[in-house]
C-alpha positions in Angstrom: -41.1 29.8 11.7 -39.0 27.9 9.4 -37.8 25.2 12.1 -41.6 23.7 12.7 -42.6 20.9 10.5 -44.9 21.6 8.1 -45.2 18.2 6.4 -48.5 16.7 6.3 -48.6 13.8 9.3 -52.1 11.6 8.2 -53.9 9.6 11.0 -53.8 5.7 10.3 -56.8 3.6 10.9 -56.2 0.7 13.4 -56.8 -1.5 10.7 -53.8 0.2 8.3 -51.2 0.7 11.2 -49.9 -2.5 10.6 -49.2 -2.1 6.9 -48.1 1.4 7.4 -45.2 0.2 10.1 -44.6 -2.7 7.8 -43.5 0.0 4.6 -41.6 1.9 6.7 -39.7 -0.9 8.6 -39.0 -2.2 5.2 -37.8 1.1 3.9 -35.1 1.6 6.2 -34.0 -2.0 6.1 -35.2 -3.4 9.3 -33.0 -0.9 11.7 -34.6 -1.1 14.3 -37.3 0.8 16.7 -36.1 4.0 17.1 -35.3 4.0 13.3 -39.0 2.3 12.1 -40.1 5.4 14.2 -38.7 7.8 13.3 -39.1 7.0 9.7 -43.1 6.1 10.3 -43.6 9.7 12.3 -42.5 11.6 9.1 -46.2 10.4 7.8 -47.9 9.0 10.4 -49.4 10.9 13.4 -50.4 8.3 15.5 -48.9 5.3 15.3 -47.2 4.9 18.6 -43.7 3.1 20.1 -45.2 0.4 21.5 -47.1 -0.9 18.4 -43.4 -0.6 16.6 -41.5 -2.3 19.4 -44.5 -4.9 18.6 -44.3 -5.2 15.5 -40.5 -5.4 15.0 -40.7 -8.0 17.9 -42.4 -10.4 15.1 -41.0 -9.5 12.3 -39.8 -12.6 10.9 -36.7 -10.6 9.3 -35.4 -9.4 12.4 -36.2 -12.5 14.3 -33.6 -13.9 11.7 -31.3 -10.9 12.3 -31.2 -11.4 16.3 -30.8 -15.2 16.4 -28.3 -15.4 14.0 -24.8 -14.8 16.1 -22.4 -12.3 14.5 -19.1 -15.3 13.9 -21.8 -17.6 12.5 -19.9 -17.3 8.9 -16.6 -17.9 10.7 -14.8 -21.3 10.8 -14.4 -22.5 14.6 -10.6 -23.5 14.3 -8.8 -25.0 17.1 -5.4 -23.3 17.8 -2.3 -25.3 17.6 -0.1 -25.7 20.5 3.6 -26.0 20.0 5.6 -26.8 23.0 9.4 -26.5 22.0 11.4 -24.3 19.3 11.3 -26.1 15.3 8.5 -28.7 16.7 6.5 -27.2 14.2 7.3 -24.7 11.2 4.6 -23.3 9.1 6.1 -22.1 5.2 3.7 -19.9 3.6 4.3 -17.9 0.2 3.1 -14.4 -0.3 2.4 -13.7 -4.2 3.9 -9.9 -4.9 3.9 -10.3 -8.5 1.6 -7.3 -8.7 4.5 -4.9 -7.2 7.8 -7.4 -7.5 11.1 -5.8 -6.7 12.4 -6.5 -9.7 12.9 -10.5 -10.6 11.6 -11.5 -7.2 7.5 -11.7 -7.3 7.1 -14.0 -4.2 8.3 -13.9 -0.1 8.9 -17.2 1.4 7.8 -16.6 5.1 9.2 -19.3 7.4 7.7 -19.4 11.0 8.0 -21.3 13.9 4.7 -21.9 15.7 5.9 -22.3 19.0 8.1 -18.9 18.9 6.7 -17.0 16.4 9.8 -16.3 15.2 10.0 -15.0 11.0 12.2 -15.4 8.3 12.1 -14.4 4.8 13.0 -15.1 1.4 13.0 -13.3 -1.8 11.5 -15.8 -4.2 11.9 -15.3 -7.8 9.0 -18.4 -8.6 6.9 -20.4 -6.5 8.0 -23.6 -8.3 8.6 -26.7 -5.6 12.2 -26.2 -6.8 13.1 -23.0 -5.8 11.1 -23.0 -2.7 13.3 -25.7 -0.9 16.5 -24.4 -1.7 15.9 -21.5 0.6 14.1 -23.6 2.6 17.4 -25.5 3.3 19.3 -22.2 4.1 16.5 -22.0 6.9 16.8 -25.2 8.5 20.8 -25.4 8.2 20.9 -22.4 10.1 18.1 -24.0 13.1 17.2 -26.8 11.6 14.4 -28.8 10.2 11.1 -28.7 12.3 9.4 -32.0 13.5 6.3 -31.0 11.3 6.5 -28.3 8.4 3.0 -26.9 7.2 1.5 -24.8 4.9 -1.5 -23.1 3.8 -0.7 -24.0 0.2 -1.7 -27.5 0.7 -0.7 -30.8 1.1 0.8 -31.6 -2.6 2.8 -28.4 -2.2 4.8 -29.6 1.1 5.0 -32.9 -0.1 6.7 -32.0 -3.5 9.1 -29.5 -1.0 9.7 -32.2 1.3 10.9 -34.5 -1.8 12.8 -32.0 -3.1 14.5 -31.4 0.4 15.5 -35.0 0.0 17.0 -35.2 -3.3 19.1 -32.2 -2.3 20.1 -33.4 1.3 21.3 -37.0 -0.1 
């Protein structure tokens, strides 16, 4: 006897079904059918599947929802095709100043494009003067790419680059 239902299920006029499907859609956040139904038959004793499928078909919410595709809020970028080893090198900096290993707070992570081939630095500062000295280890040991790039903008590798300079002169 305790498994049966014993909440109070109301019959909606014609004229209220909309309404009461309405509430209940918005309740549960605009789920879905089965979940508009199943949260409209806790009250409602006759409102039926068809009139939810309905209504959710119009609701302007879910209409949204549906047409809006799921990478909408991701940038379409086109990937970069290296053909050879050091055409292109990509210098990035990873900030670990919240856990450094004792005076180093930053990784220098070198990588060639075409390879994916790593190497990192312990970095004690990010400065465009500490950066290219262990960026010239790097390229002595396979040298200089044909373009270097980084996420850290274009100021950043063009103060590395001029530092490069002074110290390869």
């Amino acid at each position: 006897q305790g498994l049966e239902d014993t909440s109070i299920k109301y019959y909606v006029p014609i004229n209220e079904v909309y309404d009461a499907i309405r509430i209940a859609h918005s309740n549960i956040g605009h789920r879905g059918i089965k979940y508009t139904l199943k949260e409209i038959k806790k009250k409602c004793a006759n409102v039926t599947e068809k009139q939810v499928k309905l209504f959710i078909s119009e609701c302007n919410e879910c209409k949204i929802k549906r047409a809006k595709p799921k990478n909408s809020s991701k940038l379409v970028v086109r990937p970069i095709i290296s053909n050879d080893f050091n055409s292109r090198g990509q210098v990035d900096l990873i900030d670990m100043q919240s856990s450094p290993d004792g005076k180093f707070k930053f990784i220098l992570n070198y990588q060639d494009h075409f390879t994916k081939f790593c190497i990192l630095r312990p970095l004690k500062s990010k400065t465009a003067a500490d950066v290219p000295y262990n960026l010239l280890d790097i390229f002595t040991t396979f040298r200089a790419p044909a373009i270097l790039q980084s996420d850290n903008g274009r100021e950043f590798v063009a103060k590395v680059i001029e530092e490069l300079a002074l110290i390869w002169k």
